[in-house]
Structures are given as structure tokens and as C-alpha cells.
CHARMM internal coordinates of N, CA and C (Angstrom, degrees):
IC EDIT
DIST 1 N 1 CA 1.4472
DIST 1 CA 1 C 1.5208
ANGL 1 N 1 CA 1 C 107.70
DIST 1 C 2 N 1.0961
ANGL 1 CA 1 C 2 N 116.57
DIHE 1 N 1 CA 1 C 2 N 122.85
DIST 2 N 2 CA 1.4338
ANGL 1 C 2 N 2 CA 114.80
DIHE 1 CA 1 C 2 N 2 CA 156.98
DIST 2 CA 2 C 1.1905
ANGL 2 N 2 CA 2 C 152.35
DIHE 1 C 2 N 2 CA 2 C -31.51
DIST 2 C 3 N 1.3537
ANGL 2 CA 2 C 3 N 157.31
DIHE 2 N 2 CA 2 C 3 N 131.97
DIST 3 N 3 CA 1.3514
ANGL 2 C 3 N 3 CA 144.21
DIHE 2 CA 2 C 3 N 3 CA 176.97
DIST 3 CA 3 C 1.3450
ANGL 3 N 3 CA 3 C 103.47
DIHE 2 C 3 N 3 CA 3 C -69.44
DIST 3 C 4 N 1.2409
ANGL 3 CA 3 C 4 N 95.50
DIHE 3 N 3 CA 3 C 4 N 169.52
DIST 4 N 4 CA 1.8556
ANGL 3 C 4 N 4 CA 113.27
DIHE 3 CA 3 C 4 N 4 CA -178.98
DIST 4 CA 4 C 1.6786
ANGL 4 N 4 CA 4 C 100.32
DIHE 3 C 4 N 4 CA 4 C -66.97
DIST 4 C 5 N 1.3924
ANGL 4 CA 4 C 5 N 101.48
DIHE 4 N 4 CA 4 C 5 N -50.25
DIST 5 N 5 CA 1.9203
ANGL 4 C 5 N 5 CA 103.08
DIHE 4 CA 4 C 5 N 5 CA -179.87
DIST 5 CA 5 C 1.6865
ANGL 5 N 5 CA 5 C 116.52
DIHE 4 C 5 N 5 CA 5 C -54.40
DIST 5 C 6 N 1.3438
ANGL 5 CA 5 C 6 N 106.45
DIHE 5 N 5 CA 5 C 6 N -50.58
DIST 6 N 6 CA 1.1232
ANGL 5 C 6 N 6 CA 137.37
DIHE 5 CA 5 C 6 N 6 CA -166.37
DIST 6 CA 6 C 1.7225
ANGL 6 N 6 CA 6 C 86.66
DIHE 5 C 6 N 6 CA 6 C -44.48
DIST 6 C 7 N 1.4055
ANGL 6 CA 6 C 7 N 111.10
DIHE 6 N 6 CA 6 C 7 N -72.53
DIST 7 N 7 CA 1.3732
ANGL 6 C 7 N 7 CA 138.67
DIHE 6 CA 6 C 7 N 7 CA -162.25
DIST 7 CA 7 C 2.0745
ANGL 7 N 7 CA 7 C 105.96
DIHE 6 C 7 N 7 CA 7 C -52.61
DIST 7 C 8 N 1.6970
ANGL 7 CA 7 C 8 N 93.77
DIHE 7 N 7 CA 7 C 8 N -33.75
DIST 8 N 8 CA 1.7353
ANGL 7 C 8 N 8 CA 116.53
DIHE 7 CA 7 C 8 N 8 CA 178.40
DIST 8 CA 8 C 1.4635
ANGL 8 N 8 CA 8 C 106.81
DIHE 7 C 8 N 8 CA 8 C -55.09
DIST 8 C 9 N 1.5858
ANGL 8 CA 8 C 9 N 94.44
DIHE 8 N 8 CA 8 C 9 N -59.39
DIST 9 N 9 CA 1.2518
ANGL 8 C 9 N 9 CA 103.75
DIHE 8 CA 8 C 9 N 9 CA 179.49
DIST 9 CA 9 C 1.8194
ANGL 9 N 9 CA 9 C 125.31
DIHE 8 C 9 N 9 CA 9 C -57.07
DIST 9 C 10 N 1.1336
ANGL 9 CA 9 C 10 N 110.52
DIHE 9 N 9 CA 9 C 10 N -41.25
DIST 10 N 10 CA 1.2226
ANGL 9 C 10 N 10 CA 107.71
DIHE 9 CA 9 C 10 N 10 CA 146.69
DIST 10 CA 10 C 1.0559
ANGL 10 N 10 CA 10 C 145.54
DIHE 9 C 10 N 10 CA 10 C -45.14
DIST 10 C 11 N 1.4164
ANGL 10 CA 10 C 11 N 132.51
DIHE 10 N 10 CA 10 C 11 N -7.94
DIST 11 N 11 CA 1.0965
ANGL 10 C 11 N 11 CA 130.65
DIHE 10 CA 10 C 11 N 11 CA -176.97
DIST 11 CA 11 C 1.8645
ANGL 11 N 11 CA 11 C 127.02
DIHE 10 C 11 N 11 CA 11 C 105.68
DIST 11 C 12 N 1.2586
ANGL 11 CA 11 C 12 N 98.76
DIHE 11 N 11 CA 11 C 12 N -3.64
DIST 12 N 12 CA 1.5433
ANGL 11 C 12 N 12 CA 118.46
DIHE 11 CA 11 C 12 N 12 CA -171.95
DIST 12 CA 12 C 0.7672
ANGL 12 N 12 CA 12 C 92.84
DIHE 11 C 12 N 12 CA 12 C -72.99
DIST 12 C 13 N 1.5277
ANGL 12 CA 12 C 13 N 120.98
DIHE 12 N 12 CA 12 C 13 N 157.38
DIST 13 N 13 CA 1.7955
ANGL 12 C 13 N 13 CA 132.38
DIHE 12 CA 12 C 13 N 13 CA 159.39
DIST 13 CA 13 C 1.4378
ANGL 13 N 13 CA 13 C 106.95
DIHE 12 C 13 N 13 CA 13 C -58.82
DIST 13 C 14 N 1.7938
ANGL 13 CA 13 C 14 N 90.38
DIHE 13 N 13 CA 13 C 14 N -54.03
DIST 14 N 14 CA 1.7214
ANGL 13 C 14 N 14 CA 114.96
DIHE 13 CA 13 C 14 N 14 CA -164.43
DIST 14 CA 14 C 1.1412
ANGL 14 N 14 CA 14 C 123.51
DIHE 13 C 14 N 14 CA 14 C -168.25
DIST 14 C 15 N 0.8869
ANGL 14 CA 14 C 15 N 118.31
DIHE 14 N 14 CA 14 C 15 N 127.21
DIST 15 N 15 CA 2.1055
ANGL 14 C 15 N 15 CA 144.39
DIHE 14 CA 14 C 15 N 15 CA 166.10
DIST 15 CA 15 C 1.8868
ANGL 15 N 15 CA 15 C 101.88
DIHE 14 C 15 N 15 CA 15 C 1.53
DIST 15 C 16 N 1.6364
ANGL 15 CA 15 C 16 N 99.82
DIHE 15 N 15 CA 15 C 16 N -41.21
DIST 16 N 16 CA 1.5105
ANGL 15 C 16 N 16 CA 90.01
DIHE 15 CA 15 C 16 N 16 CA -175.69
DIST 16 CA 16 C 1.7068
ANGL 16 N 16 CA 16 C 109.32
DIHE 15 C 16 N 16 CA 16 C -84.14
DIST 16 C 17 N 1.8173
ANGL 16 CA 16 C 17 N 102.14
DIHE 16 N 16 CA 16 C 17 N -27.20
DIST 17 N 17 CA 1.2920
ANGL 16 C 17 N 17 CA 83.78
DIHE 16 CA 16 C 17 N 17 CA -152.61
DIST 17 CA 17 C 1.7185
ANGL 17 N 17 CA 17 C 105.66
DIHE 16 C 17 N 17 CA 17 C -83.88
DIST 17 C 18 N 1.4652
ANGL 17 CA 17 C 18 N 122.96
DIHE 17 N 17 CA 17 C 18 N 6.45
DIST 18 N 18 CA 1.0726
ANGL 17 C 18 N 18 CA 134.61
DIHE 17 CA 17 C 18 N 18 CA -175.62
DIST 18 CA 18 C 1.7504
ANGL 18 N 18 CA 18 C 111.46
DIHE 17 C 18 N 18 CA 18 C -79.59
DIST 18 C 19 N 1.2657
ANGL 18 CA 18 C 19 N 109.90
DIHE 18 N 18 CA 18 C 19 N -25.47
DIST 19 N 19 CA 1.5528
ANGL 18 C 19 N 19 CA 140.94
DIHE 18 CA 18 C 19 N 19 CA 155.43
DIST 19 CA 19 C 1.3018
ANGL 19 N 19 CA 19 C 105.85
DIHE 18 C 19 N 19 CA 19 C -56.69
DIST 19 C 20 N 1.2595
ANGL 19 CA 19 C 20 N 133.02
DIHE 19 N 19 CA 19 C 20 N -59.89
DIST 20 N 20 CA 1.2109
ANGL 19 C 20 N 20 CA 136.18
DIHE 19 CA 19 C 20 N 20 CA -135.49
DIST 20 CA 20 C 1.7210
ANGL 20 N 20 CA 20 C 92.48
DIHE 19 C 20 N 20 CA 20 C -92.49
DIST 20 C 21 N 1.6742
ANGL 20 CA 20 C 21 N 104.09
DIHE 20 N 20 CA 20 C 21 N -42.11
DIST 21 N 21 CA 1.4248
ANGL 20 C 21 N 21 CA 106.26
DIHE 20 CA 20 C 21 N 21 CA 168.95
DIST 21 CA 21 C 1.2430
ANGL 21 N 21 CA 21 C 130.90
DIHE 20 C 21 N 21 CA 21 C -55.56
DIST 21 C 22 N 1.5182
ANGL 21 CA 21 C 22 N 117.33
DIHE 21 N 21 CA 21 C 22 N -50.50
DIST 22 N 22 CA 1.5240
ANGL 21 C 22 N 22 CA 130.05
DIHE 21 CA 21 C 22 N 22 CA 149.76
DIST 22 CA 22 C 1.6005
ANGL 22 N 22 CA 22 C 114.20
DIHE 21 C 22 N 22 CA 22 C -16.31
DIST 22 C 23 N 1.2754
ANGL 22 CA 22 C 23 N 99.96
DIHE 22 N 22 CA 22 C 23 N -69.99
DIST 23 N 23 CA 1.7955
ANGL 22 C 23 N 23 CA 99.84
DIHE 22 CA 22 C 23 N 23 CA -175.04
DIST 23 CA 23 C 0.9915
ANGL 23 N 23 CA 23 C 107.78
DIHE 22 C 23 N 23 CA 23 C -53.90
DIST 23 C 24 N 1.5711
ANGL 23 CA 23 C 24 N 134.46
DIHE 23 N 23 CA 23 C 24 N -59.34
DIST 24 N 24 CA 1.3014
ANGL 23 C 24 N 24 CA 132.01
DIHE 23 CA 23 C 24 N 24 CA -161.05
DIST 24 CA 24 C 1.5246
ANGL 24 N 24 CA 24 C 99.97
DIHE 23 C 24 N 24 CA 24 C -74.29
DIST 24 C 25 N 0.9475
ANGL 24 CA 24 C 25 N 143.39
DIHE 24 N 24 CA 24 C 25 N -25.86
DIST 25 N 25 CA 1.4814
ANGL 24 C 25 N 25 CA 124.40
DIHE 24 CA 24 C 25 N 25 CA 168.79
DIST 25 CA 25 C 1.8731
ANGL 25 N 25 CA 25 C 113.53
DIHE 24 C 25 N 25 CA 25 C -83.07
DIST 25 C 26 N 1.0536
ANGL 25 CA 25 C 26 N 116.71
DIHE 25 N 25 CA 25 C 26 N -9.00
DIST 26 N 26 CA 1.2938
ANGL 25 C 26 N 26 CA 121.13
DIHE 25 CA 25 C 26 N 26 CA 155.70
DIST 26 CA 26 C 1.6423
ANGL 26 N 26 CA 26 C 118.44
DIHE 25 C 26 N 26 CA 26 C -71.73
DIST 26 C 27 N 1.3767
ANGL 26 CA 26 C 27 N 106.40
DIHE 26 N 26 CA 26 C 27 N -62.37
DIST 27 N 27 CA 1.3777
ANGL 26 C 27 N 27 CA 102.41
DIHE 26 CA 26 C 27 N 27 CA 170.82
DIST 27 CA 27 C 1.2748
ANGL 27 N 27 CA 27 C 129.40
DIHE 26 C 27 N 27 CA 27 C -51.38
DIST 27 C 28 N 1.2611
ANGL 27 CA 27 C 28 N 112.82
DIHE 27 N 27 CA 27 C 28 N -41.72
DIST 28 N 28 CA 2.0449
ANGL 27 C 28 N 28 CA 124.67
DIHE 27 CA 27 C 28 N 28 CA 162.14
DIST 28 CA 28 C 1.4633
ANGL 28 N 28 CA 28 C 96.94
DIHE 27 C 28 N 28 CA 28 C -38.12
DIST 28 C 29 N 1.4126
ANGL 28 CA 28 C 29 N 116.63
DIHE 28 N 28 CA 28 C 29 N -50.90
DIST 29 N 29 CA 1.3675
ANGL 28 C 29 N 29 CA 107.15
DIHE 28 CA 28 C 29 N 29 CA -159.88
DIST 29 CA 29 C 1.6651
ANGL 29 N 29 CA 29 C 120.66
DIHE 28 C 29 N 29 CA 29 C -87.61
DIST 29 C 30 N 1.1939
ANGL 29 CA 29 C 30 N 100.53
DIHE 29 N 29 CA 29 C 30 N -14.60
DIST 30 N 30 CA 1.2901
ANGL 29 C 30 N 30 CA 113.09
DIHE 29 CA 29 C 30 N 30 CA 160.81
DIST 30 CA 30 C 1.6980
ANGL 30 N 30 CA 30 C 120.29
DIHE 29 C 30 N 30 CA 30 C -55.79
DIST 30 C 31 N 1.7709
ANGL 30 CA 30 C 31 N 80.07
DIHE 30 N 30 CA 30 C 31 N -68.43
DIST 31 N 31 CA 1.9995
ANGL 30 C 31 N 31 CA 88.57
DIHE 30 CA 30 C 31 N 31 CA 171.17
DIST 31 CA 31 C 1.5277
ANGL 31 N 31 CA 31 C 119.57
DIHE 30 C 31 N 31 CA 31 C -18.01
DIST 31 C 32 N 1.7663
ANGL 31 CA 31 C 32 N 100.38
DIHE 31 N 31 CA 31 C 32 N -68.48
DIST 32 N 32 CA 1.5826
ANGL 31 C 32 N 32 CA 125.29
DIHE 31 CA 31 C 32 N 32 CA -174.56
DIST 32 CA 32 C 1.3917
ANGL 32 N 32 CA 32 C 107.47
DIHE 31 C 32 N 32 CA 32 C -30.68
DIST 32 C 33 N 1.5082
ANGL 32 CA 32 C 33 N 106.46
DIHE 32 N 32 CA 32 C 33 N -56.69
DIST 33 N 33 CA 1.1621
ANGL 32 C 33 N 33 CA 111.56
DIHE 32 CA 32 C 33 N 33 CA -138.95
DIST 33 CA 33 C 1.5828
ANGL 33 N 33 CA 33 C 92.49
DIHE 32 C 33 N 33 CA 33 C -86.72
DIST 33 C 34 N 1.2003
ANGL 33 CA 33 C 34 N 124.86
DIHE 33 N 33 CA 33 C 34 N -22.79
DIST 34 N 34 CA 1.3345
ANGL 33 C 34 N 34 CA 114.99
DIHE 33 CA 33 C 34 N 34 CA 144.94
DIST 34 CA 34 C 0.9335
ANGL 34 N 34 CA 34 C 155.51
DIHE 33 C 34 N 34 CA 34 C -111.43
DIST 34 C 35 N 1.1689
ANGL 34 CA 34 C 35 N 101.38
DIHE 34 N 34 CA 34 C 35 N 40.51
DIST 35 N 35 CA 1.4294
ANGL 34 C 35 N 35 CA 119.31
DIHE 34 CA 34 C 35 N 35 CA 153.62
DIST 35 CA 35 C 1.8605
ANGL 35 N 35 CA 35 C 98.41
DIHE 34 C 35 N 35 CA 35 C -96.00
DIST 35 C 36 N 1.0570
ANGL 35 CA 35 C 36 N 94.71
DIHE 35 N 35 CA 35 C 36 N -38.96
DIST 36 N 36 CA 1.5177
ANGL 35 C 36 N 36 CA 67.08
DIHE 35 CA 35 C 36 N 36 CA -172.05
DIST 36 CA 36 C 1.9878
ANGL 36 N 36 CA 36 C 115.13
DIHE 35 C 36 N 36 CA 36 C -84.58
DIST 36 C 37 N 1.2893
ANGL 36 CA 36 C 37 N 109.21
DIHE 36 N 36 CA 36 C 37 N 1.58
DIST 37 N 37 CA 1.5014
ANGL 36 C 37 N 37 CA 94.81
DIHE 36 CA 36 C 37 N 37 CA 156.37
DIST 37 CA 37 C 1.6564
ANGL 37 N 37 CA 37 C 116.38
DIHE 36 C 37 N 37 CA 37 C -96.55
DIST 37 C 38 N 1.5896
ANGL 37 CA 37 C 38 N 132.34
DIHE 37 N 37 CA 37 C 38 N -10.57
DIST 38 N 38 CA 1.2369
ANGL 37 C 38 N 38 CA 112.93
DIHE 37 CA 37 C 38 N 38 CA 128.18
DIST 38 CA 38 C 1.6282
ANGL 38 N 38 CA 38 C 144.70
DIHE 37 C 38 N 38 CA 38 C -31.20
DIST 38 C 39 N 1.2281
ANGL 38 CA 38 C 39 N 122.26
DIHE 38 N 38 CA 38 C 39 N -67.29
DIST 39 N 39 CA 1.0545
ANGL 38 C 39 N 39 CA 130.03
DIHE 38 CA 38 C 39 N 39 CA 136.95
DIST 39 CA 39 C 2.0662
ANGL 39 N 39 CA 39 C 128.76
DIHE 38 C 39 N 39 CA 39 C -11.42
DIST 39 C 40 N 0.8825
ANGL 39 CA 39 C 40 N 103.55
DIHE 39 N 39 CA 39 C 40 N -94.23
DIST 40 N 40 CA 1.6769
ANGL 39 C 40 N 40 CA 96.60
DIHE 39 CA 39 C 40 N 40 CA 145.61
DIST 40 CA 40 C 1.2827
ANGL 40 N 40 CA 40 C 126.24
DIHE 39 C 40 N 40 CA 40 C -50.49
DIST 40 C 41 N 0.9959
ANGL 40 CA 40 C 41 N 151.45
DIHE 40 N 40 CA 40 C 41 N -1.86
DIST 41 N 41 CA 1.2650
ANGL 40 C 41 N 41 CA 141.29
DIHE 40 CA 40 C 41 N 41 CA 151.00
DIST 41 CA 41 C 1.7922
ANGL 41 N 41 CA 41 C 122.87
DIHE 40 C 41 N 41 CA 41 C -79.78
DIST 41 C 42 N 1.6720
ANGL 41 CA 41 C 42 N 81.62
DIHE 41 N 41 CA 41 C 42 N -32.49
DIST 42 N 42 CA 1.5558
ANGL 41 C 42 N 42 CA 80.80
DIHE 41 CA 41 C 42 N 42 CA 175.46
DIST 42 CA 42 C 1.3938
ANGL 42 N 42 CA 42 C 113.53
DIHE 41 C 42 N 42 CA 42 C -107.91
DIST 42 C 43 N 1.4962
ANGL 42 CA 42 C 43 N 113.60
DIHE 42 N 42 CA 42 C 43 N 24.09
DIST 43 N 43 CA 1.5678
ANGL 42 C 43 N 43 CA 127.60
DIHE 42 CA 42 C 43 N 43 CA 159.45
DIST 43 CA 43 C 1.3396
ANGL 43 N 43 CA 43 C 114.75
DIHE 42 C 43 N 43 CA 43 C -80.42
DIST 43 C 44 N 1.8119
ANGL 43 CA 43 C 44 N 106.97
DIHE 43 N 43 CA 43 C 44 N -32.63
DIST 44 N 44 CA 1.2667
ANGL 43 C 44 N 44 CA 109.23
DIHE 43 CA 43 C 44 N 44 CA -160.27
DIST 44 CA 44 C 1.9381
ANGL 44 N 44 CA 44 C 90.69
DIHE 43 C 44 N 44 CA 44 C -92.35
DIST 44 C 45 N 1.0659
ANGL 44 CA 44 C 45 N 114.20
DIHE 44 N 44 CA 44 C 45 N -43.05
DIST 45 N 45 CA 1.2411
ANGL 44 C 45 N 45 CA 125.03
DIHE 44 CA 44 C 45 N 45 CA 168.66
DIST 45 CA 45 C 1.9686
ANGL 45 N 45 CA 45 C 113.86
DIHE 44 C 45 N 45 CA 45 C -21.36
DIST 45 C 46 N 1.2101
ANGL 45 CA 45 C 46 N 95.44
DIHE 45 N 45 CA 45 C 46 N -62.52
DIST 46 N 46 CA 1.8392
ANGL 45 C 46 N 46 CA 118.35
DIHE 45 CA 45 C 46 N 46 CA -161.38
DIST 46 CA 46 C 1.6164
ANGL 46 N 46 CA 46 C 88.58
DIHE 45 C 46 N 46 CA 46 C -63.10
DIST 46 C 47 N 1.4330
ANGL 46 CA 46 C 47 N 112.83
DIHE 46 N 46 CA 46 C 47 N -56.17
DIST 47 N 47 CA 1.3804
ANGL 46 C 47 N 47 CA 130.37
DIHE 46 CA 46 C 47 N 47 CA -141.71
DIST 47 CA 47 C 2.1381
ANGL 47 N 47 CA 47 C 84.46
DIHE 46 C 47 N 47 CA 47 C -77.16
DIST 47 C 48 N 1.2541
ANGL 47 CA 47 C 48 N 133.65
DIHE 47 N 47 CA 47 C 48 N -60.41
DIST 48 N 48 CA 1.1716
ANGL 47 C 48 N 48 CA 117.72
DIHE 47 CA 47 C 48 N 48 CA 155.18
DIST 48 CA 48 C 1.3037
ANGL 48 N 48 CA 48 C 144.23
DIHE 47 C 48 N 48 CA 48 C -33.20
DIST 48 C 49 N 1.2874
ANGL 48 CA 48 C 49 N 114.29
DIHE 48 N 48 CA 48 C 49 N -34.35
DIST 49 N 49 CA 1.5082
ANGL 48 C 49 N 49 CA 142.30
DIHE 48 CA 48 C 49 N 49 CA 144.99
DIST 49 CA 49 C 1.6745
ANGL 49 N 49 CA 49 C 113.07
DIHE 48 C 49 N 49 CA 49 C -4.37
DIST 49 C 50 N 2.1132
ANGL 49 CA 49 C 50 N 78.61
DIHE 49 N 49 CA 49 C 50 N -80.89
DIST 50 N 50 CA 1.6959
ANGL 49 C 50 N 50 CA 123.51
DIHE 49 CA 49 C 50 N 50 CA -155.54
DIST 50 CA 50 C 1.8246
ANGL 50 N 50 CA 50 C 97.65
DIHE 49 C 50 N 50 CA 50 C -76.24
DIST 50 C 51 N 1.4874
ANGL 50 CA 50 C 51 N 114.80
DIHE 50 N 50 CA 50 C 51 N -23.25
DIST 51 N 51 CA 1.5671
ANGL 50 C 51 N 51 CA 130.60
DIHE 50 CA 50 C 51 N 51 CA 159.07
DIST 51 CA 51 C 1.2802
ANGL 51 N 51 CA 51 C 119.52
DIHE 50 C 51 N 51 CA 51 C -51.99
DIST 51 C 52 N 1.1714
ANGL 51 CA 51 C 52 N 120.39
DIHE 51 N 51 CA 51 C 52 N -44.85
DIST 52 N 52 CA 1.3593
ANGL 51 C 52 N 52 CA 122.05
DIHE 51 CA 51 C 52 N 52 CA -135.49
DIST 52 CA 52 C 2.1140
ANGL 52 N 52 CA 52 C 73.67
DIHE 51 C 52 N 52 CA 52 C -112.19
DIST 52 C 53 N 0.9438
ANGL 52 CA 52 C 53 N 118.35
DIHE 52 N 52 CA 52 C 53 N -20.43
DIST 53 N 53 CA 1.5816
ANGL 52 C 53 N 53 CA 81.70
DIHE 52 CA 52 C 53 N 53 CA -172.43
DIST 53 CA 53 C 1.6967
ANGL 53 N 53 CA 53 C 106.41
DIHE 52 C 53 N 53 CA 53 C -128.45
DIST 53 C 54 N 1.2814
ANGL 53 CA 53 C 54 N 93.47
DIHE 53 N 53 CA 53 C 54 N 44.72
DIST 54 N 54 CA 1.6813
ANGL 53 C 54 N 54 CA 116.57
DIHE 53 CA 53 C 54 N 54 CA -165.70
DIST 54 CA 54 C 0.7981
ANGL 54 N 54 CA 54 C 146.66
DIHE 53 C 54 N 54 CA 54 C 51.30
DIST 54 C 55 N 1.6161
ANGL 54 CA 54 C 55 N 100.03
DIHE 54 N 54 CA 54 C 55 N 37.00
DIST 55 N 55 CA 2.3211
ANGL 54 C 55 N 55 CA 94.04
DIHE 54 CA 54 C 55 N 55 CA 171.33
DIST 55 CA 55 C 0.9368
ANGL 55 N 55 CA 55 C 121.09
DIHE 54 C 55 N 55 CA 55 C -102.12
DIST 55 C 56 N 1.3303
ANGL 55 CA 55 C 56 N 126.15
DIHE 55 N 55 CA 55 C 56 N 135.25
DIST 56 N 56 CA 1.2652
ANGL 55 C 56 N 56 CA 131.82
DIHE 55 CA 55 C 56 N 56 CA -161.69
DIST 56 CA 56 C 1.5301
ANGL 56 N 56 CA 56 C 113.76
DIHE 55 C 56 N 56 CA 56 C -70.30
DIST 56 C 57 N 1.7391
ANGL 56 CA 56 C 57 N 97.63
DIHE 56 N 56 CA 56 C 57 N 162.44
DIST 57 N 57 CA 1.6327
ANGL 56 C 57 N 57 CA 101.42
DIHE 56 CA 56 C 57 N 57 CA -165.26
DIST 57 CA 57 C 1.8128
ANGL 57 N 57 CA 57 C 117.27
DIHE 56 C 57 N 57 CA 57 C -77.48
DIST 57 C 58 N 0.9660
ANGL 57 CA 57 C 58 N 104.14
DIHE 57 N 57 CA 57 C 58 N 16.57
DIST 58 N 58 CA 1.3795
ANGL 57 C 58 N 58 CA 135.86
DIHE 57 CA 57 C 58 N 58 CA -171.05
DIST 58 CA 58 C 1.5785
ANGL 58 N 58 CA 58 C 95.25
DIHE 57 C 58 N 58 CA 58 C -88.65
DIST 58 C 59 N 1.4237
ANGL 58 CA 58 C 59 N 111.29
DIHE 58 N 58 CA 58 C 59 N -62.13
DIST 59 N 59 CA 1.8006
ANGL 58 C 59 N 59 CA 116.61
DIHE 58 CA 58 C 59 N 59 CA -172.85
DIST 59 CA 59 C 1.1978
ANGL 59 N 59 CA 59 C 108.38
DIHE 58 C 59 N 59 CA 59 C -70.94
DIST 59 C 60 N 1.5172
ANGL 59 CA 59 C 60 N 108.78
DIHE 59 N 59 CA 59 C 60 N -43.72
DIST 60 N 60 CA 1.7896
ANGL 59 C 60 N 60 CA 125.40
DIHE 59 CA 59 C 60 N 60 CA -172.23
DIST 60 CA 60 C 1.5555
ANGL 60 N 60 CA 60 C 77.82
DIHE 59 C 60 N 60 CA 60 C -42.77
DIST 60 C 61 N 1.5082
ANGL 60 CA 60 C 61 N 120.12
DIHE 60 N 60 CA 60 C 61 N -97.16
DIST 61 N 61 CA 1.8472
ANGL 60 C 61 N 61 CA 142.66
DIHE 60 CA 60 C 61 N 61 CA -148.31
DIST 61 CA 61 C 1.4869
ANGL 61 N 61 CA 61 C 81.49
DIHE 60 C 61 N 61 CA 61 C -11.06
DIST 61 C 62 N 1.5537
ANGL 61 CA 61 C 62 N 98.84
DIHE 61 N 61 CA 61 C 62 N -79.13
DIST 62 N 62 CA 1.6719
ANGL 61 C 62 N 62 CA 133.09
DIHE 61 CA 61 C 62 N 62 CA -157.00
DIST 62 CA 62 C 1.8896
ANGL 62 N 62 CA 62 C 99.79
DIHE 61 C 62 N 62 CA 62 C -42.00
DIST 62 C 63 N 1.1154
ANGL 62 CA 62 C 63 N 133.95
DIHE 62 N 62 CA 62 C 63 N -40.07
DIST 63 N 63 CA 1.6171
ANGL 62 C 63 N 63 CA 142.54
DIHE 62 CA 62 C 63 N 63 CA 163.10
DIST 63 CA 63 C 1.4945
ANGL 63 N 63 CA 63 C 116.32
DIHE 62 C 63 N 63 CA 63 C -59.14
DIST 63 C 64 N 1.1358
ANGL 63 CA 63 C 64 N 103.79
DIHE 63 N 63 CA 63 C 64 N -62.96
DIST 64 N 64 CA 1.9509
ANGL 63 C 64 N 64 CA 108.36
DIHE 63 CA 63 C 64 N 64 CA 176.32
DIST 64 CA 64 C 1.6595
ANGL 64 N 64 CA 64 C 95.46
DIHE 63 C 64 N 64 CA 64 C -61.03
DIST 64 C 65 N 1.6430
ANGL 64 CA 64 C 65 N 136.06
DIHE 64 N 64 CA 64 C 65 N -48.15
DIST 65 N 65 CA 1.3804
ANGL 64 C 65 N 65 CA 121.92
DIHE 64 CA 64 C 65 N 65 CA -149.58
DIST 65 CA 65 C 1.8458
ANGL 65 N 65 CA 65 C 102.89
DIHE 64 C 65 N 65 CA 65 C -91.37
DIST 65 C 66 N 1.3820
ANGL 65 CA 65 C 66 N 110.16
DIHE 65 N 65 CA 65 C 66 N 6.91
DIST 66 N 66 CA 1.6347
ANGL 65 C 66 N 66 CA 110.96
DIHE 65 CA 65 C 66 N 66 CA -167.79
DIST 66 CA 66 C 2.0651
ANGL 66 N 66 CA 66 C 83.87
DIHE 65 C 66 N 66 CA 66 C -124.40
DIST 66 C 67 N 0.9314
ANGL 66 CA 66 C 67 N 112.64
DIHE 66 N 66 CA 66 C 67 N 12.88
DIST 67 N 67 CA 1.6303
ANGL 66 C 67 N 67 CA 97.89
DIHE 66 CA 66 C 67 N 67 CA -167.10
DIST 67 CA 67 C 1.6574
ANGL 67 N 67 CA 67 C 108.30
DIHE 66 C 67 N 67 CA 67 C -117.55
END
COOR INIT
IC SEED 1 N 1 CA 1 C
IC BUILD
């Protein structure tokens, strides 16, 4: 972890707000990452869907790769 100076020298205001930045780019990355297993879930979702009432896996690909 850095010192408070260390962190000055960088360009920080301050010790906290370099923290404060941390989280919020953690939390962004959190978001992402679920959104994007939402996303896949309801890829895998559709594509069971498009199974179950016979379209072939040919249309499925061609639906998930144009969507």
C-alpha cells in the first residue's frame, strides 16, 4: 500500500480519495461482470427456448452471433 506522500506525488488530492477511487473502479467492475453473466444467462436461456420448439442449432449460432 502506498504512503499518503507517495500517493501526493502521484497526483492524488488525498490518501482517502485514492481509496475512494479504488472502490469505484472495483465496483464498475463488479457491475460488468454482471452484467455480463446476466447476459449469458439469458443467452443460454433464449437459445433453450429456440431448442425446445425446434430450431435448429444452425439459427440458434446465427441469433446469439447477430444479437
Amino acid at each position: 500500500m502506498d504512503s499518503p506522500e507517495a500517493l501526493k506525488n502521484k497526483g492524488y488530492e488525498s490518501f482517502g480519495e485514492h481509496f475512494f477511487n479504488e472502490g469505484v473502479r472495483k465496483g464498475v467492475e463488479r457491475e460488468r461482470e454482471r452484467n455480463e453473466a446476466e447476459k449469458e444467462a439469458l443467452d443460454a436461456k433464449r437459445a433453450d427456448y429456440l431448442r425446445s420448439i425446434g430450431v435448429s442449432e444452425e439459427n440458434i449460432a446465427t441469433m446469439l452471433a447477430l444479437k
